[in-house]
C-alpha positions as CSV (number, residue, x, y, z in Angstrom):
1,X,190.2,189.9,-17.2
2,X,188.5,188.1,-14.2
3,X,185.9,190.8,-13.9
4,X,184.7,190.0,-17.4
5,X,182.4,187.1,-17.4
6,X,180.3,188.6,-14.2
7,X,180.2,192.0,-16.4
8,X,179.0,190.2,-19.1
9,X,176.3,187.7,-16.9
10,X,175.2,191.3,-15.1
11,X,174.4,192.7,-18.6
12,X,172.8,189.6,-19.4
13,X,170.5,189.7,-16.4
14,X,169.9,193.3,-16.9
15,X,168.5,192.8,-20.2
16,X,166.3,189.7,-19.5
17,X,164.2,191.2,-16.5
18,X,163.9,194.7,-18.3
19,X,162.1,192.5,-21.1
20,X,159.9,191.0,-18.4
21,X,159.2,194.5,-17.1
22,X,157.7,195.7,-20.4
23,X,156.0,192.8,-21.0
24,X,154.3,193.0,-17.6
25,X,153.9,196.8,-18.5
26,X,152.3,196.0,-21.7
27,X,149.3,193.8,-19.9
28,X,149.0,196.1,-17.4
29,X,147.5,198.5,-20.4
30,X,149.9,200.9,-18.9
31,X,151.6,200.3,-22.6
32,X,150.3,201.0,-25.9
33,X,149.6,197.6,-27.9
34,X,151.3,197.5,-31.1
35,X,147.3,197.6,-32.5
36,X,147.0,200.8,-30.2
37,X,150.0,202.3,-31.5
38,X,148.9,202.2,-35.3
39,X,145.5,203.0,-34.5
40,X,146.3,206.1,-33.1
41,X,148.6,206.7,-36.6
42,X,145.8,206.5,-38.2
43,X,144.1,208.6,-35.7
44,X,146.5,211.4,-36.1
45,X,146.8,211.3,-40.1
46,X,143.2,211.8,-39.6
47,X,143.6,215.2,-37.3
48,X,146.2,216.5,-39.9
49,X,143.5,216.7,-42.5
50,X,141.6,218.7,-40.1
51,X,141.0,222.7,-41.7
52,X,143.9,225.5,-40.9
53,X,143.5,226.6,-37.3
54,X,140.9,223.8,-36.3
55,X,141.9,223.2,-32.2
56,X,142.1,220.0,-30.8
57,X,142.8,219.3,-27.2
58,X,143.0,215.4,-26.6
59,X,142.6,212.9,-23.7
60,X,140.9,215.9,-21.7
61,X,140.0,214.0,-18.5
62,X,135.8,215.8,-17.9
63,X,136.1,214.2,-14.3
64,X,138.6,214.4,-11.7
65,X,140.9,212.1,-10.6
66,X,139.9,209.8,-13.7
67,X,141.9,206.4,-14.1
68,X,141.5,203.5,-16.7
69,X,139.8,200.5,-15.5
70,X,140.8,197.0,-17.3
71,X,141.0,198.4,-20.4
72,X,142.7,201.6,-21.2
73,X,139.5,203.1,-22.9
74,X,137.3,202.7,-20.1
75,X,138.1,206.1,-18.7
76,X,136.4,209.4,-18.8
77,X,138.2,211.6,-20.9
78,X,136.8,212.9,-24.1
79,X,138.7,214.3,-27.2
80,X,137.9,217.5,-28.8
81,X,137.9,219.4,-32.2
82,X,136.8,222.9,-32.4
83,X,136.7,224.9,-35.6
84,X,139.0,227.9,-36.4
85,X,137.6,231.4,-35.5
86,X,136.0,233.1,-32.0
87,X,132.5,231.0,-32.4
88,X,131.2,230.3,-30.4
89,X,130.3,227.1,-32.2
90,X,127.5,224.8,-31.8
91,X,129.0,221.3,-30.5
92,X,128.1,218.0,-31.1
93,X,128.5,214.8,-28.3
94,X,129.6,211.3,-30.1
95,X,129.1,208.6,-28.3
96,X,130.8,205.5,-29.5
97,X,129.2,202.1,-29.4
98,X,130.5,198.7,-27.7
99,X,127.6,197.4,-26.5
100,X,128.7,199.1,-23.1
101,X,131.8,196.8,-22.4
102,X,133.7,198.0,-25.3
103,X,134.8,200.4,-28.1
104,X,136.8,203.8,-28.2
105,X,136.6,207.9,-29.2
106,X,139.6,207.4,-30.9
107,X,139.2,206.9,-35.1
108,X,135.5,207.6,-35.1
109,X,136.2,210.6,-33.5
110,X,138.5,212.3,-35.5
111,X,136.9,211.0,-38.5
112,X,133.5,212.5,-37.9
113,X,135.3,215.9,-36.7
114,X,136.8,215.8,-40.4
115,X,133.0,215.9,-41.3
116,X,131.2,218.3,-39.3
117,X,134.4,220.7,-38.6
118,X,134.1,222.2,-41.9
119,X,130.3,223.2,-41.4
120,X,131.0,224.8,-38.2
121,X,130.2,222.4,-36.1
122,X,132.4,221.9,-32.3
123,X,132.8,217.7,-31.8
124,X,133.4,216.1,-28.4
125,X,134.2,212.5,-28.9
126,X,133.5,210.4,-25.5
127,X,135.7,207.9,-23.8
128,X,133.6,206.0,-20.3
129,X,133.5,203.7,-18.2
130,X,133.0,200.4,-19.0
131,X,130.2,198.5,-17.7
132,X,132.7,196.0,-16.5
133,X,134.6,198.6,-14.4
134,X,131.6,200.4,-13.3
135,X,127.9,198.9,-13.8
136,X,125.3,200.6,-15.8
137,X,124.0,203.8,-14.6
138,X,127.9,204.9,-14.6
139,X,127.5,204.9,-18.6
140,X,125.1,207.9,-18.9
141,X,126.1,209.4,-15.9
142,X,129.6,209.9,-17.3
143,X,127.8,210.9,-20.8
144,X,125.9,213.8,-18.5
145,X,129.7,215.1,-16.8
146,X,131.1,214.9,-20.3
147,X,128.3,217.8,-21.1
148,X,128.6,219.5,-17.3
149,X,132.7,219.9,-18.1
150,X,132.0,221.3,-22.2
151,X,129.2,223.8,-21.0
152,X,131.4,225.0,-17.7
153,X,134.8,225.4,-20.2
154,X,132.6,226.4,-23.3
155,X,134.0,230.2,-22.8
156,X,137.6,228.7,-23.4
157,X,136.8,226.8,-26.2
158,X,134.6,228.7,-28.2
159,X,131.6,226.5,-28.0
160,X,127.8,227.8,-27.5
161,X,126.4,226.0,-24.1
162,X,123.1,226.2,-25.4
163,X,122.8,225.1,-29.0
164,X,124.7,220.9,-28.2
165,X,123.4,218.0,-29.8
166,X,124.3,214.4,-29.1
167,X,125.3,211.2,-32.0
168,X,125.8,207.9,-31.3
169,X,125.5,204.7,-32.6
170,X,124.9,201.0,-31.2
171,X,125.1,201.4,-27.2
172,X,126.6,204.8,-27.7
173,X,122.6,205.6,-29.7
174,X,121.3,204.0,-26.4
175,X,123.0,207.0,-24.3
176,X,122.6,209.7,-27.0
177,X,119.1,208.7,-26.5
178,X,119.1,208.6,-22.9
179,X,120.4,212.1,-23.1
180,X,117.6,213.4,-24.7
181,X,114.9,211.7,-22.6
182,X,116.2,212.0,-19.2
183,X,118.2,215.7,-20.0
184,X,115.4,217.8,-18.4
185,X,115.7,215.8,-14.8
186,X,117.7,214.7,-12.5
187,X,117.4,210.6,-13.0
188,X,121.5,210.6,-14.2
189,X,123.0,213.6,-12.9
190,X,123.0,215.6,-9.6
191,X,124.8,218.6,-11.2
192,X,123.8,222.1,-10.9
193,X,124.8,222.4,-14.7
194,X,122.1,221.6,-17.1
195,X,122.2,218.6,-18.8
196,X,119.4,218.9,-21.5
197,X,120.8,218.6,-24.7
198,X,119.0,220.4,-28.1
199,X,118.8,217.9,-30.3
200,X,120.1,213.8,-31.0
201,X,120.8,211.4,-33.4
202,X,120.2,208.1,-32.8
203,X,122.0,205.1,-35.0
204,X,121.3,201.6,-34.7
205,X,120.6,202.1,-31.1
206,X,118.5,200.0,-28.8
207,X,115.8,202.1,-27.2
208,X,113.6,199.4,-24.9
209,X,115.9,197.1,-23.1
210,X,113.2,195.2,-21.2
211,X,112.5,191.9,-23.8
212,X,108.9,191.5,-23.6
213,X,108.4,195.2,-23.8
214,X,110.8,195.7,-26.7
215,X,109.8,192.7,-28.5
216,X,113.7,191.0,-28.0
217,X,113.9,188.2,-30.0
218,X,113.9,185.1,-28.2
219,X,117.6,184.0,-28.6
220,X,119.0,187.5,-28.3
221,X,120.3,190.1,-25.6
222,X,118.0,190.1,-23.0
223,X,116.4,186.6,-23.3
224,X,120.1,185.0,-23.8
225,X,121.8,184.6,-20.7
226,X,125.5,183.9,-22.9
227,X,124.8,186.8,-24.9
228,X,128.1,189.4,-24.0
229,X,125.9,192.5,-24.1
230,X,123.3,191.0,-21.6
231,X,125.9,189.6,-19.6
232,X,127.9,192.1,-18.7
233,X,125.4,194.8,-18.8
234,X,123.1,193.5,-15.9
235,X,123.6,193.2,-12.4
236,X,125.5,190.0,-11.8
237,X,125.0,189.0,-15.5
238,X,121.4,188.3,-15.4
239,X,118.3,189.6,-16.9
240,X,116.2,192.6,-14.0
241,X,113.2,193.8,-15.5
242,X,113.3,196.5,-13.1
243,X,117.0,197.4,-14.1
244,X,115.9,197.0,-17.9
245,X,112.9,199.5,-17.9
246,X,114.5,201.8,-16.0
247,X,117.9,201.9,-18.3
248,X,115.6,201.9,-21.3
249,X,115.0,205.1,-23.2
250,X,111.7,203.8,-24.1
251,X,110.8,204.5,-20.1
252,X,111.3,208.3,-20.3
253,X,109.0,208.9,-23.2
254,X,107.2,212.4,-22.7
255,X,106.2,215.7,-24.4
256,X,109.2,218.2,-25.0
257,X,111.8,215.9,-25.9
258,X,114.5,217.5,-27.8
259,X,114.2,216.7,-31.7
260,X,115.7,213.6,-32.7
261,X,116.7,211.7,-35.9
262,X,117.2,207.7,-35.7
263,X,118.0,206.0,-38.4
264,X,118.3,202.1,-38.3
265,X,119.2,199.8,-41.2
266,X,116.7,196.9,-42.1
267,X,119.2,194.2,-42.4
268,X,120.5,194.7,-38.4
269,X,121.1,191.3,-36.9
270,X,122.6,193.0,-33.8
271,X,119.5,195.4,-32.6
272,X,116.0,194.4,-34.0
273,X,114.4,196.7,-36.4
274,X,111.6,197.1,-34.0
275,X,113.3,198.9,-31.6
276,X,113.5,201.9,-33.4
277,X,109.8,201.3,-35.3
278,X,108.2,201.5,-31.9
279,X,110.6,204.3,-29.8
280,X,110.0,206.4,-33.1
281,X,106.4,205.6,-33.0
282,X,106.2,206.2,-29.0
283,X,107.6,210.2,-29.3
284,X,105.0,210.8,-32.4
285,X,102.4,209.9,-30.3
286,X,103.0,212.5,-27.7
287,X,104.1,214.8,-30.2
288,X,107.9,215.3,-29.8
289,X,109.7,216.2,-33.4
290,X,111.3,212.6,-34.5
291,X,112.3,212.1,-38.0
292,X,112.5,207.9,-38.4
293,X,114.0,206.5,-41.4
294,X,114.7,202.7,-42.1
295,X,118.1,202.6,-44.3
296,X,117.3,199.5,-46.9
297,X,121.0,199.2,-48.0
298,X,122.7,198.1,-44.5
299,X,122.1,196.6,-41.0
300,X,124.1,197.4,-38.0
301,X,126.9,199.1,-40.2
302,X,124.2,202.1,-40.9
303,X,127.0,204.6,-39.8
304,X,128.7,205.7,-43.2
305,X,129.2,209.2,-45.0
306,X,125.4,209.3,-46.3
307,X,124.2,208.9,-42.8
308,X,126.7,211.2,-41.1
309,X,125.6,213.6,-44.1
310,X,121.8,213.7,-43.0
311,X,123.1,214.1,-39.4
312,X,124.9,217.6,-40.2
313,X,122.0,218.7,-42.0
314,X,119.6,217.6,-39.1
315,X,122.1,219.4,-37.0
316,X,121.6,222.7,-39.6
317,X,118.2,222.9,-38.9
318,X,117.6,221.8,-35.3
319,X,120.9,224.1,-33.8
320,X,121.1,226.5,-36.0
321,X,123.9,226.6,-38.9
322,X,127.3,226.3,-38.5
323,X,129.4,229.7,-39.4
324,X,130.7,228.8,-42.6
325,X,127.9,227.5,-44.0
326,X,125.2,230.6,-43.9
327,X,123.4,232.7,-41.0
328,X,121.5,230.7,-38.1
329,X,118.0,230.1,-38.0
């Protein structure tokens, strides 16, 4: 009986520092959140709806060696649905949005692959690196490995390497657009691997970061020093005219661009109408295919089904039809 009380302190103990230990797991990231955990039921009630036979590989790391930073989402990995049959398939890049410093693949994802799956369509949904963890150019760089690891594992996964186009919206339209301005150099990627995509589609994106250039209003981004997108996109948190023209679509403007589609809703408060106007106006000028369309109905929440709708169809007739929907172009 004497043994009893230590037993029962050494429980005790035992119990209270293996509560500490998951809580210090838990804000390590290490450990789902409990808002992690039922996003990614959601996530996977989504991939159940996917059609019979769809694949899916998720969490594929597209670089080596790949850890999270702060956050468990800033991390280069990328999730991937691939219709049911030998393809290959033509494969669409999403880029999520965040304003650089935040967001995730994870719901948009799998709800867009519910979309375009069914048309035939391959889509890659992107995790990368925060600008917090890594300062910009690491976002489009990672973008460009994301493409280098599909095209060099398209044989496996029944994807077509030379029919890829590229969505995004908010900071994610940014590198979407990126990627098709910058895809037929080397400015963001010293791969081998080709980087051009064929065609992209651009929502709510901000094309001309430097804020006389792109016509910033004055209390916004680029002019406001406490803005959080300004802040913790640019070196040390302040505004580099250099560092904005060259990180600005706007600056890569030349004939041969791939075709793109940006859409861009009137009532934005988050990314001026402008920026779209003039980037739109810019590619007609030199003759690049750009279809620009100002949604009257929403601002910065432009991504919905009717938009996502116009994307597959721009997809239709840019890559070439999917295989269940009728022969390519």
């Amino acid at each position: 009986m004497k043994f009893i009380k230590p037993r029962i302190f050494l429980i005790i103990a035992v119990i209270y520092f293996a509560a500490i230990a998951i809580r210090l797991f838990a804000d390590s990231g290490l450990l789902p959140s409990p808002q992690t955990q039922a996003r990614n039921l959601e996530k996977q009630k989504l991939i159940k709806q996917l059609p019979a036979g769809s694949l899916k590989v998720l969490d594929q790391p597209y670089v080596k060696g790949t850890r999270p930073g702060r956050d468990p989402n800033s991390v280069q990995t990328l999730d991937l649905y691939v219709p049911a049959g030998n393809g290959p398939f033509p494969m669409i890049i999403w880029i999520h949005g965040g304003g650089w410093h935040g967001g995730d693949k994870e719901m948009s994802g799998a709800s867009l692959a519910l979309q375009f799956i069914p048309h035939g369509f391959a889509l890659a949904s992107l995790d990368y690196r925060y600008t917090y963890d890594a300062p910009f150019s690491a976002q489009i760089e990672d973008c460009n490995a994301a493409l280098v690891w599909l095209r060099l594992n398209a044989k496996e996964y029944h994807l077509d390497p030379d029919r890829v186009g590229v969505v995004g919206h908010s900071a994610g339209a940014h590198l979407a657009a990126l990627m098709a301005t910058t895809g037929d150099g080397h400015q963001f990627s010293k791969d081998a691997t080709s980087v051009r995509v064929q065609a992209a589609v651009c929502w709510a994106g901000p094309f001309d970061l430097d804020r006389e250039r792109g016509n910033w209003p004055t209390n916004m981004f680029a002019w406001n020093p406490k803005d959080p997108f300004s802040s913790t996109f640019f070196p040390e948190g302040a505004y580099d005219e250099d560092f904005a023209r060259k990180s600005s679509p706007a600056s890569y403007i030349h004939k041969g661009i791939p075709p793109m589609l940006i859409v861009h809703g009137v009532q934005d408060s988050v990314v001026p109408l402008g920026q779209a106007a003039a980037f739109a106006s810019s590619l007609k000028q030199v003759g690049d295919d750009v279809t620009f369309r100002i949604d009257p109905d929403h601002g910065y929440d432009v991504m919905n089904a009717a938009v996502t709708k116009e994307a597959i169809q721009f997809f239709e007739r840019t890559l070439g039809y999917g295989i269940y929907d009728s022969p390519q172009n």
